[in-house]
N, C-alpha and C positions, 0 to 999 in steps of 0.2 A: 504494500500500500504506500501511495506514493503520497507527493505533497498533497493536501487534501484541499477541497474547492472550498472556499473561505463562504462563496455563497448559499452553501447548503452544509452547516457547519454540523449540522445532525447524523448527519450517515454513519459516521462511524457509531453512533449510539444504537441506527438502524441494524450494522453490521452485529453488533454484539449480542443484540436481543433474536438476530436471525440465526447466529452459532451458539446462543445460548440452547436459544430452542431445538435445535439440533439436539444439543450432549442429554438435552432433558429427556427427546425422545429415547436416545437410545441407552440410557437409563432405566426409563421406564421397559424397554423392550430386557436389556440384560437380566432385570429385576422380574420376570412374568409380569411387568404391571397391566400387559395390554388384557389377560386374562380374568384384571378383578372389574369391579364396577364402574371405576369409571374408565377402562381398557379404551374406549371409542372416540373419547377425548383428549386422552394422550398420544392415542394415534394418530393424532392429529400434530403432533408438534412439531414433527417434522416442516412446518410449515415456512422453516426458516429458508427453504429452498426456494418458494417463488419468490421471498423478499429477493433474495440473493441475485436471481435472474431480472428483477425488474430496476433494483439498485444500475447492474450491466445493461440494461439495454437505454436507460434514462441516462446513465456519463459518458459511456460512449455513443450516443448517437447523438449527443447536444453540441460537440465541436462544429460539427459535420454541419445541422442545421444553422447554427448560429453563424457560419464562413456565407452557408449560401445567401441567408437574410442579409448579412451586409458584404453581399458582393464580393467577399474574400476569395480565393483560391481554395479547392480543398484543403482540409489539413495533411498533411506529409504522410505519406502512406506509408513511408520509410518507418520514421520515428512512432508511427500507430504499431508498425509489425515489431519492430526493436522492443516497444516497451510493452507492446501486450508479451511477447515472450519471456522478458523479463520480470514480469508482472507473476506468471505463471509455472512457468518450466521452471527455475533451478532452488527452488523452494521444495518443488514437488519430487525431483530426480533426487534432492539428498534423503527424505524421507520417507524415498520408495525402498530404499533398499533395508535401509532401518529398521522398520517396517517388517516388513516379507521376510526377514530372517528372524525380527522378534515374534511370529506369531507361528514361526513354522513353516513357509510357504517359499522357501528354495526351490523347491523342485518345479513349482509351478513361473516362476520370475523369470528366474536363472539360465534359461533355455534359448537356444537363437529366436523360435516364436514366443516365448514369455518378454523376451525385453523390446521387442518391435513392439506388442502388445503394449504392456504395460508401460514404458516407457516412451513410444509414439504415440499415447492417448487415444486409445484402439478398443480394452477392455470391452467398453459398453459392446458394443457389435455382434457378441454370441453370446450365448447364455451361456456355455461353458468357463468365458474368463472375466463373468460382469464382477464378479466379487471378488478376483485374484489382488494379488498385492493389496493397495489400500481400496481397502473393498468401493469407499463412498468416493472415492475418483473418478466412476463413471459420471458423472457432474460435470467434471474439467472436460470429461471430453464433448459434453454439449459445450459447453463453453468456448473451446478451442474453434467447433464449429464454428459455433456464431460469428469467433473475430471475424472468421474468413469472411463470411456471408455479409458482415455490417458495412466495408466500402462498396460491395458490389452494389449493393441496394441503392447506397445514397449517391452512387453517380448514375445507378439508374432511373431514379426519381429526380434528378437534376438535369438532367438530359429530358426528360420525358415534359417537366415543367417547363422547359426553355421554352416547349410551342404551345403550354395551353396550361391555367390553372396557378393559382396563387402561390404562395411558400403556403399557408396553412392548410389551404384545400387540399395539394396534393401530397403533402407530408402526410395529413392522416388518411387520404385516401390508402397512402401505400401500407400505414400502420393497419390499417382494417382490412386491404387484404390479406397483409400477414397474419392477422390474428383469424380471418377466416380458412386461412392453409392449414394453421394450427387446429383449428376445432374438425374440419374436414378427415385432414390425417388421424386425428382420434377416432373419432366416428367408421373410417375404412376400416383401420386395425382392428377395432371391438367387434363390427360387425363382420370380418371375412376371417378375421384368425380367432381360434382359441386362448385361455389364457395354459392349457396344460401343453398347447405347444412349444416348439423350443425357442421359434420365432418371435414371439410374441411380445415378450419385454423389452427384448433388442429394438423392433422396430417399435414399439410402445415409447420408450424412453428417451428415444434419438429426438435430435434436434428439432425434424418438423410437429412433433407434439408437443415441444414449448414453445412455437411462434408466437403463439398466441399472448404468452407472458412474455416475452422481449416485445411483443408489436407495444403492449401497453406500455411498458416502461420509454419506448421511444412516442409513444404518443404524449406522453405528461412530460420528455423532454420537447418536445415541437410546442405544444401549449405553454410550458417554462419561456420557452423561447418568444415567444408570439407575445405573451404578457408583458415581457421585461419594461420597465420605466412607464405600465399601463394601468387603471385599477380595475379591480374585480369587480363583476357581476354580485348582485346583491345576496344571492349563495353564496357566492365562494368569500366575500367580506364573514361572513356570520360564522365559517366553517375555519376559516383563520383566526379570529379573534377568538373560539371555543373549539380547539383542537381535537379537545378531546370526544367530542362530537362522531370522528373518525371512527374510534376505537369502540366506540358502540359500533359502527357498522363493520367493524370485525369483528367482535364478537357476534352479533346473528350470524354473518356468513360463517363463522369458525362451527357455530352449534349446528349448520344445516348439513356444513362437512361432515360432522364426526356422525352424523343421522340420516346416511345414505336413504334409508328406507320411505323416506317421505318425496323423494323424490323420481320413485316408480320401480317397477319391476323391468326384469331382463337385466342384460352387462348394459348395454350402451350408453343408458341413458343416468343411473348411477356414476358409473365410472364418470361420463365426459361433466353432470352436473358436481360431483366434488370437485373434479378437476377445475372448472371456473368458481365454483365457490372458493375454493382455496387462493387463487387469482385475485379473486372480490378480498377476500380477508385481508392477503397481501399486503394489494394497494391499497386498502384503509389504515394498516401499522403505517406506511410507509410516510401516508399522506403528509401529518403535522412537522414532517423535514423537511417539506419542500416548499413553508410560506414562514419560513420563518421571519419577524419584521425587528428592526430597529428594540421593539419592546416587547418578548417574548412571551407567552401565555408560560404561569406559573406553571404549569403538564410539559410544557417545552423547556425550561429551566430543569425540571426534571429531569429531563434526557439529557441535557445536559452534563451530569453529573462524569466528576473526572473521569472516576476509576470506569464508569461507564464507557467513557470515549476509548480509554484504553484498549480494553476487551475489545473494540471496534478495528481499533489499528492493527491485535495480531489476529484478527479474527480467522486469518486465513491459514498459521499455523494451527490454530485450534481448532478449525476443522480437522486440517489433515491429522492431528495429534490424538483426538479427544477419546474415538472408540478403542482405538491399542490400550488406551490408558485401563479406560472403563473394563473393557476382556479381561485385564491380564490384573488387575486387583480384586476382580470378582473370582478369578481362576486361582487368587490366594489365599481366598477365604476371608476376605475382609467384610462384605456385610453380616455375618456371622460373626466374626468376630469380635468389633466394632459397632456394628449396628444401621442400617439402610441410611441414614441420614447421614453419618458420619463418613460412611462409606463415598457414598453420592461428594462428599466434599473435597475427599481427600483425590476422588478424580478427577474435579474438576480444579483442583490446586497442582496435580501431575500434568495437568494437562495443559493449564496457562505455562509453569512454566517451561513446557517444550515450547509453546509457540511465541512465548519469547525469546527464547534463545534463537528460534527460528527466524523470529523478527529480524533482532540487532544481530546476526552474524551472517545471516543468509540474505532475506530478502529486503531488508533497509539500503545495506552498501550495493547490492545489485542495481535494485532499480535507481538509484541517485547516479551510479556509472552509467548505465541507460540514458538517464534523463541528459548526462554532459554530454555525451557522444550522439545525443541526437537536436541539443537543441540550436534552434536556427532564429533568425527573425521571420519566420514564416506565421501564420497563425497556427497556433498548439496542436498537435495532433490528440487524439482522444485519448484521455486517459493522462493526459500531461499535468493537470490540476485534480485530479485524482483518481485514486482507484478503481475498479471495480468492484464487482458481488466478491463477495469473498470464495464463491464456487466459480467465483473468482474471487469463492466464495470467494468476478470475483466470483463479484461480483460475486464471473463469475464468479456470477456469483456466481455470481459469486457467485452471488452473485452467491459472496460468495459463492455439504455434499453426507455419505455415511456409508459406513462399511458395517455390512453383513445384517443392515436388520429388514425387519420383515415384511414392509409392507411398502413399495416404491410410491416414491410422491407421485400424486395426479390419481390413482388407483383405486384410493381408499378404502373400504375393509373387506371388497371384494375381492381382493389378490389374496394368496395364500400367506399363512402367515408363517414363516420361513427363515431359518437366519440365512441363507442362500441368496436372498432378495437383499437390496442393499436400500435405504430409504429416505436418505437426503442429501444437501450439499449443503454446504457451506459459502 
């Protein structure tokens, strides 16, 4: 995580509450908690995944729009690709191997197709190697994706506007088609594959079944953008001044998530409505980071809180860090031991500090070399005022991801519950 956008001074609070959520899920999962009463609503926690992708598709796609509004030159494709790889790859390649030898899984890594795999951000692609090495890294490789896909888009949308259609019209035009590829691709998969085939999570989890959350996260970057030096509509005034407003409507969409059954019978139609409801939750956590003003609503000072921002900044080793932590002090007998809460603590204290250390040794000094060796007087390339999901997470997200648990984000309690299945990012 690089310098961070001074405009949108919450993200990293964003970040933290999206990899909290994460470790809480798979907690809950190492714990059997998905098995007791409230099982339905912790399975939901993974929800830190689509913050993490809409965080990614909202900072990376607002360079892009904000060059074409005033007339800029693209951003430098150059220093986009430099620092997304450094953003992502050598965070990830020291604490693959680390990893995959701490939990036993040499033989699967270690191999000419385990390190093409695993290490070319490939995993996700067969159900065989979705949970090899760091199980929840199938995430990066949506992620990976998307950098590719995000210049194509915006010079195809700039090209396409040159002969017709505003910056706002056809920015969210192209966001609503993507988010209709996204609900499409879901919809094909559900209805022509099974979920006991082998196929099925692979093309379930790839890239074109998140458009639909990266289209929105670049649509509230294009409306960011369109607003700047504007004021709000008399919603969006009311929804700023009482933030917290937001968070009531994630919680309904969080409770319609966890309550597949009111939303009909069959796969399809379960499956694709979590999958947007989880969307709708999202972008409601996300909302009160993106109006923040001169005089903050005390809920927004809230987020603000340091240690908070912290947790935001390594958010992205603490994804990758958090489940090895979790496995391998449950595999010691510490909730027994010690006691479920105590236990819960002491992993998620293992697990800050690896993604510290991950932070200042690995991914801090990287991307600041990145950022010298690419910066120009050009206008910034994405990602140059900050990070992504942290799946990147970071974003992707991050954009921030999760290794080995049960129930793949977008799914919801109709996939098997499996530690096989891997269930968030980071």
């Amino acid at each position: 995580m690089a310098s961070r956008d001074r405009r949108f001074p919450l993200f990293d609070a964003m970040r933290a509450l999206a990899a909290l959520s994460i470790f809480a899920y798979h907690c809950a999962y190492q714990l059997h908690g998905f098995s007791g009463p409230a099982g339905r609503y912790l399975a939901q926690l993974n929800i830190g995944v689509p913050v993490f992708f809409l965080i990614s598709g909202f900072l990376l796609y607002r360079p892009f729009v904000r060059a074409r509004r005033d007339h800029d030159r693209r951003p430098s494709l150059r220093a986009y690709a430099v620092r997304r790889a450094a953003r992502i790859v050598p965070t990830y390649w020291v604490a693959l191997p680390i990893i995959a030898v701490w939990l036993g899984l040499s033989a699967q890594v270690f191999t000419p197709e385990g390190v093409l795999t695993n290490f070319g951000f490939g995993q996700l692609y067969r159900s065989s190697t979705l949970t090899g090495g760091v199980g929840q890294a199938w995430t990066l490789d949506i992620e990976v994706t998307f950098y590719a896909l995000l210049p194509l888009v915006a010079v195809l949308v700039r090209r396409v506007a040159a002969r017709r259609g505003s910056l706002l019209s056809s920015e969210l035009a192209m966001c609503g088609a993507l988010f209709a590829a996204g609900v499409g691709w879901q919809v094909l998969i559900t209805q022509t594959i099974g979920p006991a085939q082998a196929s099925f999570f692979p093309l379930l989890l790839a890239l074109p079944g998140w458009l639909d959350h990266f289209a929105i996260g670049m649509a509230l970057a294009v409306l960011s953008v369109a607003r700047e030096g504007r004021g709000l509509p008399a919603p969006g005034r009311l929804l700023q001044r009482q933030p917290w407003l937001w968070w009531l409507g994630a919680a309904a969409a969080y409770y319609g998530a966890a309550r597949p059954g009111v939303l009909g019978h069959g796969r399809t139609l379960p499956l694709l409505g979590v999958h947007e409801l989880r969307l709708a939750a999202a972008a409601c956590i996300l909302a009160p980071a993106l109006g923040v003003t001169a005089r903050p609503h005390p809920f927004q000072r809230a987020l603000g809180w340091r240690p908070l921002l912290w947790v935001g900044q390594v958010s992205y080793g603490l994804y990758l860090w958090h489940l090895v932590m979790v496995r391998k002090l449950d595999d010691a007998g510490l909730p027994q031991a010690i006691g479920r809460p105590t236990y819960i603590a002491a992993a998620l204290a293992a697990a800050l500090a690896a993604a510290a250390a991950s932070f200042y040794l690995v991914e801090r000094p990287i991307l600041r070399l990145a950022h010298r060796r690419t910066r120009t007087g050009a206008p910034r390339a994405p990602g140059a005022g900050a990070g992504a999901g942290a799946a990147d997470p970071s974003a992707t997200a991050a954009d921030l991801g999760d290794d080995h648990a049960p129930v793949p984000p977008g799914t919801g309690s109709a996939a098997p519950a499996s530690p096989a299945l891997p269930g968030a990012d980071g």
